[in-house]
Every structure is written in C-alpha cells, then in structure tokens.
N, CA, C and O atoms as a GROMACS GRO file, in nm:
protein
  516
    1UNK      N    1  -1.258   1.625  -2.395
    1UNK     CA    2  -1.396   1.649  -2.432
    1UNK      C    3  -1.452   1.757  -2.341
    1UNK      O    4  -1.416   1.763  -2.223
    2UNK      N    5  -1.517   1.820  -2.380
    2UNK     CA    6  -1.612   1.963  -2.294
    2UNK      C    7  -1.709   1.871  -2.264
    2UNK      O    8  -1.764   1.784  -2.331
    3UNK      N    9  -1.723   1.926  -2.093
    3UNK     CA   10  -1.830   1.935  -2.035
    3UNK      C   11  -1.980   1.966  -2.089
    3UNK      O   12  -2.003   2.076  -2.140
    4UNK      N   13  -2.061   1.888  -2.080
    4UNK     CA   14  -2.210   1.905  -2.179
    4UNK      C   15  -2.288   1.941  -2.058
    4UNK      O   16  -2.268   1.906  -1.942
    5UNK      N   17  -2.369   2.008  -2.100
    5UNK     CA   18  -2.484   2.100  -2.055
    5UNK      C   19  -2.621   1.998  -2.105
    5UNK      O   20  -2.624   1.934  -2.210
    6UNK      N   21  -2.732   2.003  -2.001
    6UNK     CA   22  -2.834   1.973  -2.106
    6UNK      C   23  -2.957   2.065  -2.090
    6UNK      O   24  -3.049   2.004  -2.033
    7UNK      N   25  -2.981   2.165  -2.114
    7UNK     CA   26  -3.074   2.233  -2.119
    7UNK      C   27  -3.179   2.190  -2.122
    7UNK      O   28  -3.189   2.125  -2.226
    8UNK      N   29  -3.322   2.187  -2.031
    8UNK     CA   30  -3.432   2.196  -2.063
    8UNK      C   31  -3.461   2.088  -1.974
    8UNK      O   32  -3.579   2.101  -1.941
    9UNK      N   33  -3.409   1.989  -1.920
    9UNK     CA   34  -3.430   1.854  -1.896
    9UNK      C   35  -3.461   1.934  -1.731
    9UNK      O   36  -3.526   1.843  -1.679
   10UNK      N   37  -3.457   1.993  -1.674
   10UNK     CA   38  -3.526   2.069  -1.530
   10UNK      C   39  -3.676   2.082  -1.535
   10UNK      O   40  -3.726   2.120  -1.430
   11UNK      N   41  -3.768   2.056  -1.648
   11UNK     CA   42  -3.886   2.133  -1.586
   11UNK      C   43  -3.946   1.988  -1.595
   11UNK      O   44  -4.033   1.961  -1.512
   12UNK      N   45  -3.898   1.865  -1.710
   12UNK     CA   46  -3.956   1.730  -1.631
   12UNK      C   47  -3.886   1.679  -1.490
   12UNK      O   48  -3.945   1.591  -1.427
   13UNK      N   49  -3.773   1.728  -1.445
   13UNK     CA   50  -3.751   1.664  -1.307
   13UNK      C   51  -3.611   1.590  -1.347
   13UNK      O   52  -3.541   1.552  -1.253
   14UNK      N   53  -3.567   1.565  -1.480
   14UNK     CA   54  -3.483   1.497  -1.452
   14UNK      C   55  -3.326   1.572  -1.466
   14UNK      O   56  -3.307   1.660  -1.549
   15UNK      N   57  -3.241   1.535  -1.392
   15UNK     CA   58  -3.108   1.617  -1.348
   15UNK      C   59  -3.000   1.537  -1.385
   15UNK      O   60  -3.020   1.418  -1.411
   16UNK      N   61  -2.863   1.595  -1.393
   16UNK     CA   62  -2.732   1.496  -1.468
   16UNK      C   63  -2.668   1.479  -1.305
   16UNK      O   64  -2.650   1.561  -1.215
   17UNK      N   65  -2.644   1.331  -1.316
   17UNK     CA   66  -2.536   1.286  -1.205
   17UNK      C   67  -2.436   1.262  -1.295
   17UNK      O   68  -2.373   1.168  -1.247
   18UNK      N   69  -2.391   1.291  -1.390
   18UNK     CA   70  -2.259   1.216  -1.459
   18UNK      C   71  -2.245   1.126  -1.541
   18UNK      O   72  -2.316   1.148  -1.639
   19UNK      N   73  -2.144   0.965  -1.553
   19UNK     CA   74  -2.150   0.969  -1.654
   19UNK      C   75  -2.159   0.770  -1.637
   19UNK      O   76  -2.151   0.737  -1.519
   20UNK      N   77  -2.166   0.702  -1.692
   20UNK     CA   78  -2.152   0.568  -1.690
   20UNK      C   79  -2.034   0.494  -1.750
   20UNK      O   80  -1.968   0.553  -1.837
   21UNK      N   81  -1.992   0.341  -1.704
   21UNK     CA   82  -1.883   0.332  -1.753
   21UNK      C   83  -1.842   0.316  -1.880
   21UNK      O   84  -1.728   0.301  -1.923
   22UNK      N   85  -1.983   0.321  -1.960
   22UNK     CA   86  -1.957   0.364  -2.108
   22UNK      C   87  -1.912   0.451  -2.149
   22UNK      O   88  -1.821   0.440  -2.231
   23UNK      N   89  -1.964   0.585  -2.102
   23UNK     CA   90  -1.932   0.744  -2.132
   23UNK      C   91  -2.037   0.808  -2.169
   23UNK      O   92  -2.042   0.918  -2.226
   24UNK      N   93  -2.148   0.718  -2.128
   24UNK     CA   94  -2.255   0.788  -2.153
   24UNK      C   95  -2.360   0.900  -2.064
   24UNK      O   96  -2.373   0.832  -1.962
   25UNK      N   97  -2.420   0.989  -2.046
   25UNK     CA   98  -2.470   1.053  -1.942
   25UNK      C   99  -2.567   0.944  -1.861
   25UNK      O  100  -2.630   0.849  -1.908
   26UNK      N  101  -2.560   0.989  -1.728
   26UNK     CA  102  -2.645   0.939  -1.670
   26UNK      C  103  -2.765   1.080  -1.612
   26UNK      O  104  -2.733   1.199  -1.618
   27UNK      N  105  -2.903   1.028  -1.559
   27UNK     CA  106  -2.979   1.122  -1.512
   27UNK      C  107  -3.059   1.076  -1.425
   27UNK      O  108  -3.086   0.957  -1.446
   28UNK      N  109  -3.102   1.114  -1.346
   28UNK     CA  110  -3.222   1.066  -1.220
   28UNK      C  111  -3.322   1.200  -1.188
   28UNK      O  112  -3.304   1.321  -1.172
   29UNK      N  113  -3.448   1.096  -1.187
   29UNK     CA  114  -3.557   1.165  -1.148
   29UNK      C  115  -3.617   1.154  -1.005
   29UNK      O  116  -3.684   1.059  -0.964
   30UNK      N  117  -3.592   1.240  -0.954
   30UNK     CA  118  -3.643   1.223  -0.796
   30UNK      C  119  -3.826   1.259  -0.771
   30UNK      O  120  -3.889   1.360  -0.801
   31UNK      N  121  -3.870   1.138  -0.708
   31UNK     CA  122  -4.011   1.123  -0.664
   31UNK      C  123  -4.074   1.215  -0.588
   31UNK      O  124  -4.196   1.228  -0.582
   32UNK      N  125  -3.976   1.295  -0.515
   32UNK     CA  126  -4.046   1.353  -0.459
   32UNK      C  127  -4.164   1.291  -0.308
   32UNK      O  128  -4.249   1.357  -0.249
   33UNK      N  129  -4.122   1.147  -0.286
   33UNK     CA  130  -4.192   1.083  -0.167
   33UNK      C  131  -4.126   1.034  -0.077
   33UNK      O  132  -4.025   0.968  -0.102
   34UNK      N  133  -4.171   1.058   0.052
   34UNK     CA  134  -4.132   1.013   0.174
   34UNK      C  135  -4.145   0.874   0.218
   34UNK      O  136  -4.220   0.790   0.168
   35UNK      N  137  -4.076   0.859   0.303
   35UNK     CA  138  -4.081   0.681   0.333
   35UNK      C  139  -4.212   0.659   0.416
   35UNK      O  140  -4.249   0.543   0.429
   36UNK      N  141  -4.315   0.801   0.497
   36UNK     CA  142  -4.397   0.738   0.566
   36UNK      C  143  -4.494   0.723   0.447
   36UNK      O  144  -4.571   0.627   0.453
   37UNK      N  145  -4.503   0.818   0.324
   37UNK     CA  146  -4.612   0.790   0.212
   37UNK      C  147  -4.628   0.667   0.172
   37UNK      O  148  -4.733   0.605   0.184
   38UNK      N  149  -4.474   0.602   0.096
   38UNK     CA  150  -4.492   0.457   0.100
   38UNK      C  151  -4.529   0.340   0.182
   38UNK      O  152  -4.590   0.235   0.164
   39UNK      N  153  -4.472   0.399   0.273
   39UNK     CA  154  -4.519   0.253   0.376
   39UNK      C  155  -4.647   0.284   0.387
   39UNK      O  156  -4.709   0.182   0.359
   40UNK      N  157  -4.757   0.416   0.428
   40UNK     CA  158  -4.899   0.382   0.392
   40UNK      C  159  -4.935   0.361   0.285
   40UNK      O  160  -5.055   0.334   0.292
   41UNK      N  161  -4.890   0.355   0.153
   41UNK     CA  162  -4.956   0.343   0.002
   41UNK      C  163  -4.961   0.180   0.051
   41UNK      O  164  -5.070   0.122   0.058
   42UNK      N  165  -4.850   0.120   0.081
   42UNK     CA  166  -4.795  -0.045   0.064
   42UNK      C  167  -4.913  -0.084   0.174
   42UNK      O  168  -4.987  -0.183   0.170
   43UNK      N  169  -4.910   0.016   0.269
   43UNK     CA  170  -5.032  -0.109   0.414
   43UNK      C  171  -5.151  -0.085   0.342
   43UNK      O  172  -5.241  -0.169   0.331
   44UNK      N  173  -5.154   0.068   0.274
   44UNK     CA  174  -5.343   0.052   0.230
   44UNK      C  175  -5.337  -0.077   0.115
   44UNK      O  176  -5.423  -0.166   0.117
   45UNK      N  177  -5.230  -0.077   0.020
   45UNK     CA  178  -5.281  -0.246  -0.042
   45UNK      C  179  -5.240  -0.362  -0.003
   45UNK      O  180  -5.232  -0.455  -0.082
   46UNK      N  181  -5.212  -0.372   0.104
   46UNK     CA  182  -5.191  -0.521   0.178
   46UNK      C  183  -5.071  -0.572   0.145
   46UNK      O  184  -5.050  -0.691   0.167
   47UNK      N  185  -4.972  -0.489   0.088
   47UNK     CA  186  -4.846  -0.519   0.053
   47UNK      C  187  -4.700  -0.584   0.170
   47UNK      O  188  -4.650  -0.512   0.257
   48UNK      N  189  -4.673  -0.676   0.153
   48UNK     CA  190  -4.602  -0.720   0.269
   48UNK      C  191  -4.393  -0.603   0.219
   48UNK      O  192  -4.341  -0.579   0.110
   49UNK      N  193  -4.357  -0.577   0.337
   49UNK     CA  194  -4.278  -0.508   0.280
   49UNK      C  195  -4.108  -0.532   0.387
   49UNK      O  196  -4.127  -0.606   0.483
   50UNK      N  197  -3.985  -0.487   0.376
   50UNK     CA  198  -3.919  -0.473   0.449
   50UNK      C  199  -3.814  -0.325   0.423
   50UNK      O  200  -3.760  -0.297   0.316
   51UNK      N  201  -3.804  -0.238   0.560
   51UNK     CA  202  -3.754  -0.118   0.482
   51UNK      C  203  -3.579  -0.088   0.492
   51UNK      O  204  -3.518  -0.147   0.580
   52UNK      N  205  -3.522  -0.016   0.420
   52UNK     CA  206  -3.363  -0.056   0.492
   52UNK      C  207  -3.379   0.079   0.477
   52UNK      O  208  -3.429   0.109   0.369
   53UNK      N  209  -3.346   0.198   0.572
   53UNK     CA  210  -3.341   0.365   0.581
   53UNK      C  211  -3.248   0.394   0.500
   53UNK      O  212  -3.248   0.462   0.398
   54UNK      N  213  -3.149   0.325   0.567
   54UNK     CA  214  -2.998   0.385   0.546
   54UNK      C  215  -2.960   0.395   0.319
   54UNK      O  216  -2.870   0.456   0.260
   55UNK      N  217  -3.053   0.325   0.272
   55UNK     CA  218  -3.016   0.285   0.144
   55UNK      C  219  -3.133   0.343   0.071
   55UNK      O  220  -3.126   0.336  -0.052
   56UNK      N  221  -3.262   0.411   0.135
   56UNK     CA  222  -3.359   0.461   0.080
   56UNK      C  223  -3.356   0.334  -0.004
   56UNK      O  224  -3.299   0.328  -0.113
   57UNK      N  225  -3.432   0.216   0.063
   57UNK     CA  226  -3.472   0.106  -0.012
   57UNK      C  227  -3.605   0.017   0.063
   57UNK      O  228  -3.652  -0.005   0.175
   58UNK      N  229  -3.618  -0.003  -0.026
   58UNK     CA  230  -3.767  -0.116   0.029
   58UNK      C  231  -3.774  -0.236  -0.034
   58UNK      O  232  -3.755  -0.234  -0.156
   59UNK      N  233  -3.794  -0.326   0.011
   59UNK     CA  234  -3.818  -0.418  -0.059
   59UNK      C  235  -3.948  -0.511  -0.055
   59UNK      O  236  -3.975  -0.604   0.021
   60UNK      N  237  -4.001  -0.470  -0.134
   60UNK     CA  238  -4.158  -0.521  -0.162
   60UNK      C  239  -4.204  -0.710  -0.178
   60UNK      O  240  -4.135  -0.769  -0.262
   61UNK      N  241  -4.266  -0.760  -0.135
   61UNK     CA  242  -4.250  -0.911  -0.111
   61UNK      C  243  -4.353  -0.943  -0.239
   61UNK      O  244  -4.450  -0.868  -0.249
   62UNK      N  245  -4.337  -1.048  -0.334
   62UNK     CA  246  -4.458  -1.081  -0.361
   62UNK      C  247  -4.539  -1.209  -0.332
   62UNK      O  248  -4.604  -1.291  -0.397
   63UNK      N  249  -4.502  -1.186  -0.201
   63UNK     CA  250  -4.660  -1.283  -0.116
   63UNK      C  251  -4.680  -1.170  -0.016
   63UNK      O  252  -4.624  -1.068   0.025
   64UNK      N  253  -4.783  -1.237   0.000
   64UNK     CA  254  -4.840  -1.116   0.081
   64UNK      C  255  -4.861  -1.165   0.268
   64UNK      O  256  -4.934  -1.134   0.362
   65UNK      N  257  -4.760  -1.248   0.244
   65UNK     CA  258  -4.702  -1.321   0.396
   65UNK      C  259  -4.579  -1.408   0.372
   65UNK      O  260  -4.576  -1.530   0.380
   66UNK      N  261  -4.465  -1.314   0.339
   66UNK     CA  262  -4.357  -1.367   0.286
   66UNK      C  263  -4.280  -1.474   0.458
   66UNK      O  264  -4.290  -1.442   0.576
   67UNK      N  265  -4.202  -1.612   0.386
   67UNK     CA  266  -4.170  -1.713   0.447
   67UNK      C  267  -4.012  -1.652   0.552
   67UNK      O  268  -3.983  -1.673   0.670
   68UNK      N  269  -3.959  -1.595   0.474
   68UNK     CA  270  -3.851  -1.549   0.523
   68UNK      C  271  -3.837  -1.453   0.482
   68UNK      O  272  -3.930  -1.408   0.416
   69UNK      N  273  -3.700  -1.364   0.503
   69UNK     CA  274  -3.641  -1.238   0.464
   69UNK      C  275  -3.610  -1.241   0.336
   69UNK      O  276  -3.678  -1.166   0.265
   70UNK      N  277  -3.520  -1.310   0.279
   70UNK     CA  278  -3.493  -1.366   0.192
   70UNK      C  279  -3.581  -1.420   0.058
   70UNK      O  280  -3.534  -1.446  -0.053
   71UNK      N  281  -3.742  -1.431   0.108
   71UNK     CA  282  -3.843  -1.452  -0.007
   71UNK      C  283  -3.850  -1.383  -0.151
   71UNK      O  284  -3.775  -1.290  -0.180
   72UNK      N  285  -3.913  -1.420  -0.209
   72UNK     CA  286  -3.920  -1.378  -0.376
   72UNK      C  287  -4.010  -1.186  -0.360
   72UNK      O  288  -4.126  -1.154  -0.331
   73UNK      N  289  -3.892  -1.105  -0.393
   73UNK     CA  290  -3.893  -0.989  -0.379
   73UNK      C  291  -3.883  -0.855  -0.497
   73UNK      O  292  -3.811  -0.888  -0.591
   74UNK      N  293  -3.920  -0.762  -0.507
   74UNK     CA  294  -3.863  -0.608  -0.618
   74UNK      C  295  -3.744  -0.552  -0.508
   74UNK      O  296  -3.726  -0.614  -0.404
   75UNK      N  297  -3.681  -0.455  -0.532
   75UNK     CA  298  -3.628  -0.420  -0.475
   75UNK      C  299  -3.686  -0.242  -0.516
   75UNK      O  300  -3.722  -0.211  -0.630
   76UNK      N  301  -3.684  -0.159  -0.416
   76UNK     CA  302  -3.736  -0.023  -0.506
   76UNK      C  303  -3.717   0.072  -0.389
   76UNK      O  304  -3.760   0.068  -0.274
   77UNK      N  305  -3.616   0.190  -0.474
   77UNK     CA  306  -3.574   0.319  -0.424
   77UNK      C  307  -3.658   0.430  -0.419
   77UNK      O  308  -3.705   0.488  -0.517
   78UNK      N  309  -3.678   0.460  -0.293
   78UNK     CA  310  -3.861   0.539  -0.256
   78UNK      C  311  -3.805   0.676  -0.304
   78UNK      O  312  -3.883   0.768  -0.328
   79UNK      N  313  -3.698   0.690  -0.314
   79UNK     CA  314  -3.631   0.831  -0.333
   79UNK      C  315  -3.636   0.885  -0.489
   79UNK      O  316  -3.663   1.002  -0.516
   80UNK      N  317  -3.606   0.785  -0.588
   80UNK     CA  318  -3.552   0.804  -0.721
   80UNK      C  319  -3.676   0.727  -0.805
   80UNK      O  320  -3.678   0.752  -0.926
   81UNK      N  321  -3.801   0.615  -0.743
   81UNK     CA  322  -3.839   0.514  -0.806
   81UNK      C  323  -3.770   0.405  -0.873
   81UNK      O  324  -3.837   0.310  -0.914
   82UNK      N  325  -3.622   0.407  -0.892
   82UNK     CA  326  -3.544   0.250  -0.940
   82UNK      C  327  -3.659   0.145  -0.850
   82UNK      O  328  -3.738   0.154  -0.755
   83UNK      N  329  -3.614   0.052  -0.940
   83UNK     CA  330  -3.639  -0.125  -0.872
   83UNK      C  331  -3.608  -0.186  -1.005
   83UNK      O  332  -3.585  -0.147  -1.119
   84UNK      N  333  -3.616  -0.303  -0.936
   84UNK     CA  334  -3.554  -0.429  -0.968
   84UNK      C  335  -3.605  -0.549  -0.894
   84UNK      O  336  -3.666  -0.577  -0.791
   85UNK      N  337  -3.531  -0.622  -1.030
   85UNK     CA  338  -3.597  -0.816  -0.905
   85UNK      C  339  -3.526  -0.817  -0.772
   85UNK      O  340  -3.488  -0.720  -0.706
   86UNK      N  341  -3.516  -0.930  -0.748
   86UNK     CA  342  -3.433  -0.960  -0.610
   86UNK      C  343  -3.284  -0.971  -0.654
   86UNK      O  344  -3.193  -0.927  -0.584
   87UNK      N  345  -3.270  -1.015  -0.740
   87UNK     CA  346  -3.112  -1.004  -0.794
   87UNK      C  347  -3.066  -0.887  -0.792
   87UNK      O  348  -2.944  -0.881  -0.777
   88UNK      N  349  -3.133  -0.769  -0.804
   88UNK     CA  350  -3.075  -0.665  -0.855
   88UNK      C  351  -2.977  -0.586  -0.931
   88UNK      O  352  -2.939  -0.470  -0.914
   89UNK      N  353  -2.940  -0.689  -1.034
   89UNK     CA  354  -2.850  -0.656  -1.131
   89UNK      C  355  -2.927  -0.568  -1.273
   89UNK      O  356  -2.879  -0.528  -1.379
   90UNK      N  357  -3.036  -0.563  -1.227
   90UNK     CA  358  -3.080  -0.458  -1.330
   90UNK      C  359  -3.184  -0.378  -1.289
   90UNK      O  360  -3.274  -0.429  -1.222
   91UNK      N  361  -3.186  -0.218  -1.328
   91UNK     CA  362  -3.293  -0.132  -1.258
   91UNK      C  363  -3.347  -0.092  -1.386
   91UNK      O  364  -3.293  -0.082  -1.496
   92UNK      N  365  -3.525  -0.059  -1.327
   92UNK     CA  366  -3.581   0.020  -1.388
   92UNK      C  367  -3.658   0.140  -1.314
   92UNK      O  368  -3.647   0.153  -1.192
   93UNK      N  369  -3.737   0.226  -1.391
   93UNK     CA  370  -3.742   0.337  -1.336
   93UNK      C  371  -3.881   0.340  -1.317
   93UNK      O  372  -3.932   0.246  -1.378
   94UNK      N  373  -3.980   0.422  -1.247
   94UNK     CA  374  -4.111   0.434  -1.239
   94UNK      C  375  -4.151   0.565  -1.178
   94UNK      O  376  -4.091   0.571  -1.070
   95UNK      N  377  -4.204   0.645  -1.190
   95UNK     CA  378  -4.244   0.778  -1.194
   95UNK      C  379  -4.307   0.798  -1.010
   95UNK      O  380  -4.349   0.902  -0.958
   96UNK      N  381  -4.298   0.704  -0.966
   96UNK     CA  382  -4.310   0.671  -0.832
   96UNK      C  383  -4.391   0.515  -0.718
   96UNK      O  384  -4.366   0.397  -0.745
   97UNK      N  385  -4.448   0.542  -0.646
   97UNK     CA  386  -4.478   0.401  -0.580
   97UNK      C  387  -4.636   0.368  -0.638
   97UNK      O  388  -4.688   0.257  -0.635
   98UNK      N  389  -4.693   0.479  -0.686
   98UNK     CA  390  -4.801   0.401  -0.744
   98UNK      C  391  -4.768   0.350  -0.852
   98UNK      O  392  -4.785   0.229  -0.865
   99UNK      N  393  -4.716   0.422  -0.953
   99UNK     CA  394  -4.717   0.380  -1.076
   99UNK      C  395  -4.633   0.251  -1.063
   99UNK      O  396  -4.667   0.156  -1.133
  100UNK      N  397  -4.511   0.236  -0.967
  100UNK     CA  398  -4.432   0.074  -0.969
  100UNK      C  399  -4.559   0.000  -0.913
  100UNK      O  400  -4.538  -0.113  -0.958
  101UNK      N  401  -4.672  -0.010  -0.847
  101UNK     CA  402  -4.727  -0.115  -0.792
  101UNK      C  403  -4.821  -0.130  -0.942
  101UNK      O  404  -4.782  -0.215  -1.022
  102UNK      N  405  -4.924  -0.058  -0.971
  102UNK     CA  406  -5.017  -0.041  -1.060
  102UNK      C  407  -4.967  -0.082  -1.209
  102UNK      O  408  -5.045  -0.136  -1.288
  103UNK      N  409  -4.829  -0.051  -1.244
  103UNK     CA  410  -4.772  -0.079  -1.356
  103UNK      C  411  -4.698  -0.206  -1.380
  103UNK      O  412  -4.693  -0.270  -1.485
  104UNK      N  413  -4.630  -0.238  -1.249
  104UNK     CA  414  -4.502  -0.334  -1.296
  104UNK      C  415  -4.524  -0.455  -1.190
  104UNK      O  416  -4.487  -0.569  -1.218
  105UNK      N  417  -4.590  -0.421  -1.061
  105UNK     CA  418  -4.556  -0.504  -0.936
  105UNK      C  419  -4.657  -0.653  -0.977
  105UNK      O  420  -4.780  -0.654  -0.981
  106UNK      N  421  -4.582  -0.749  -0.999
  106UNK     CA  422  -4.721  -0.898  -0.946
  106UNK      C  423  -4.685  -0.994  -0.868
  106UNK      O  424  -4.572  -1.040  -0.854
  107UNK      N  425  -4.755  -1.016  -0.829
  107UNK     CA  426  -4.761  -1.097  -0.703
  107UNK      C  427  -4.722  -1.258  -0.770
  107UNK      O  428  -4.712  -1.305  -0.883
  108UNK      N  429  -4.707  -1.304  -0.639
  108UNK     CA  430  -4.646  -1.469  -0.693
  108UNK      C  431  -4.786  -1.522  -0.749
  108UNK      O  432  -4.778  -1.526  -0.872
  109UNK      N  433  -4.892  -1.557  -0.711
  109UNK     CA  434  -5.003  -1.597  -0.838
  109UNK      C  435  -4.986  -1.549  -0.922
  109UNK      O  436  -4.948  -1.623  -1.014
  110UNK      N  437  -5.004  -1.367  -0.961
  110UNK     CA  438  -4.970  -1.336  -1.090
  110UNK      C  439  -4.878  -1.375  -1.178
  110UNK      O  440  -4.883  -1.399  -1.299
  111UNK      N  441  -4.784  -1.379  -1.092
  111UNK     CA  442  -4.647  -1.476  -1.167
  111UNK      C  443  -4.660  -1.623  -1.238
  111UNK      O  444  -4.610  -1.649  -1.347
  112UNK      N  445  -4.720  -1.695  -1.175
  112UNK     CA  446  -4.724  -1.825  -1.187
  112UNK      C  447  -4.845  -1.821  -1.333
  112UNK      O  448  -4.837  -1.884  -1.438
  113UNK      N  449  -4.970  -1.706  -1.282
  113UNK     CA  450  -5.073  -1.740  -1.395
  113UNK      C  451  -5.013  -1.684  -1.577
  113UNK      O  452  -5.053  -1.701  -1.692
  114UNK      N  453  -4.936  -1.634  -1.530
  114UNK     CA  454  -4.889  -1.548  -1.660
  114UNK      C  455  -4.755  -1.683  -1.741
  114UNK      O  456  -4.730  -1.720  -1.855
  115UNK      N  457  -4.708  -1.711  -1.617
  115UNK     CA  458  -4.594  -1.821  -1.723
  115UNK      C  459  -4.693  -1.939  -1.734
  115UNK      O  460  -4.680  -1.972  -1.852
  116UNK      N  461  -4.768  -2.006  -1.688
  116UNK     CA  462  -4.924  -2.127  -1.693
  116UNK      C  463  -4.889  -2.080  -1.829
  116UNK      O  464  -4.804  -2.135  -1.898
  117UNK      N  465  -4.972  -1.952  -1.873
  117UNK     CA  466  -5.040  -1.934  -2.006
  117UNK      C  467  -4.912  -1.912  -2.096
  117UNK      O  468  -4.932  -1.955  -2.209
  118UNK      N  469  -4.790  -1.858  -2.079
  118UNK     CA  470  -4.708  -1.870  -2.174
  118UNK      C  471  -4.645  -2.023  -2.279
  118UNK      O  472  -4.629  -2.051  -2.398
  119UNK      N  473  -4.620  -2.110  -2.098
  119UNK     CA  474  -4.621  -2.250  -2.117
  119UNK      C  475  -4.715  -2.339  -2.198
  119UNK      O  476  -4.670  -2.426  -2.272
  120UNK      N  477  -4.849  -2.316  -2.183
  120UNK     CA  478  -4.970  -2.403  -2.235
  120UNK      C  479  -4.967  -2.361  -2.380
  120UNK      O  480  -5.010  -2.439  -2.465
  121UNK      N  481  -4.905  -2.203  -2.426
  121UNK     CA  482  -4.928  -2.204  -2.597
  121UNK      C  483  -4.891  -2.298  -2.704
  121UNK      O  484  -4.860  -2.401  -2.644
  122UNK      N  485  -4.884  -2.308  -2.771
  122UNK     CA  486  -4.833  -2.419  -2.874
  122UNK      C  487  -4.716  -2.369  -2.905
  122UNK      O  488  -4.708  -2.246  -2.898
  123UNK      N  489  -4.616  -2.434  -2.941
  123UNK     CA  490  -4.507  -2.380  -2.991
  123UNK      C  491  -4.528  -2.412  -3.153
  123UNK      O  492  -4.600  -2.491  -3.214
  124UNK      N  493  -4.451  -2.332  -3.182
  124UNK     CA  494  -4.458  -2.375  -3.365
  124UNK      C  495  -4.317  -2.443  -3.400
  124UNK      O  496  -4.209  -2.423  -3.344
  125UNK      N  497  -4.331  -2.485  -3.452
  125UNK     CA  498  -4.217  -2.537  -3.517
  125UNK      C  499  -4.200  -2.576  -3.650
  125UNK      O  500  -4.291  -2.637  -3.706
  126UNK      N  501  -4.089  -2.546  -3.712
  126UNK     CA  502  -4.064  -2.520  -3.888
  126UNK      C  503  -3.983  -2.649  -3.900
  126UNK      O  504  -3.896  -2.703  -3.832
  127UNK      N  505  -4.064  -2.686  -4.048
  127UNK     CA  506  -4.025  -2.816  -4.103
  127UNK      C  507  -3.929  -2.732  -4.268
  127UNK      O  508  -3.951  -2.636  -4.342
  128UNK      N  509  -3.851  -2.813  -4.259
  128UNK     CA  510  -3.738  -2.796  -4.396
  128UNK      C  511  -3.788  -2.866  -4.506
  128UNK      O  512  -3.841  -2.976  -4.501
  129UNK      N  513  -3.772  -2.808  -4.594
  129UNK     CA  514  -3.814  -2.917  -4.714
  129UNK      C  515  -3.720  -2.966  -4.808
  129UNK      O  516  -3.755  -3.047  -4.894
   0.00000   0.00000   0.00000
C-alpha cells in the first residue's frame, strides 16, 4: 500500500503519527499549553490535582480533597488534551484544559446527582399480548 498524505489537516493543528492496530490513521492535536498554565487554570478552580512530568500527565481528582493517591480520578495529557477515567483504557480528546474542565470534568457530587436522577426515572416496561 502507498504511503497517504493528508493534505490540509495543518492549518486546524492536527498532524499524522501513523497508524493503529487496525490500519487505520492515527492524528494528534497538540494544545499548545504548558504545565505551569495548567496547574494555575486547576488552583484558580480549586481543583485538587497530582502531576507526573515525565508522562506529560495530570491527574485531576474529583473531590476536591482527595483521600488518597489512588482516589476517584480523569487522567489528562496537558500536551495533546487526551483524558480518560481512572482506568484509562479509553481516551478522549479536548481542545485543551479549559474546555476538559468546562465540558467534560464532574466532580463526585456531580456524579452522584446525575446517576440519583437517572436511577429515580421510571423504567418502562413492555407487556406481550
């Protein structure tokens, strides 16, 4: 197979790293932010955080006085915007650290009030005739 080109994809930011173990292209968009930007975006909202350099990673707590290291966490690449839960078996992307807090990030209340209300709906259920 020839090498593919993708033209045009430079003036939004995003660039080819290659390919996945499907065979499909892969691409990444770089943020363009530094680790001291984030860590002040995260202290101006009271965000509890832990940073690892070496992995351009952060990991964002959602309490905002997490119990251990180990607490209920995102995981998110200050370099590229990826994150993910604490599992990290799956990433998504975000155009940078505001848009992951403002768009995607909730806190453990938020968490809890959002499944409350999923839980309390009625379920329906279909009768056969």
């Amino acid at each position: 197979m020839a090498e593919q080109t993708f033209e045009g994809n430079e003036d939004e930011g995003w660039t080819y790293v290659g390919r996945n173990s499907k065979g499909e292209p892969k691409f990444r968009k770089p943020t363009n932010q530094t680790l001291e930007f984030v860590k002040d975006y995260l202290d101006n909202k009271g965000l509890a955080y832990f940073v690892h350099e070496n992995q351009s990673l952060l990991f964002i707590y959602k309490d905002k006085e997490p119990q251990s290291r180990y607490s209920s966490r995102y995981s998110y690449y200050y370099t590229t915007g990826k994150w993910g839960s604490d599992k990290r078996k799956k990433h998504y992307h975000s155009n940078g650290i505001e848009h992951f807090v403002e768009t995607y990030y909730r806190s453990r209340e938020q968490d809890k009030i959002y499944w409350d209300e999923i839980n309390d709906k009625p379920t329906k259920i279909c009768a056969t005739t």
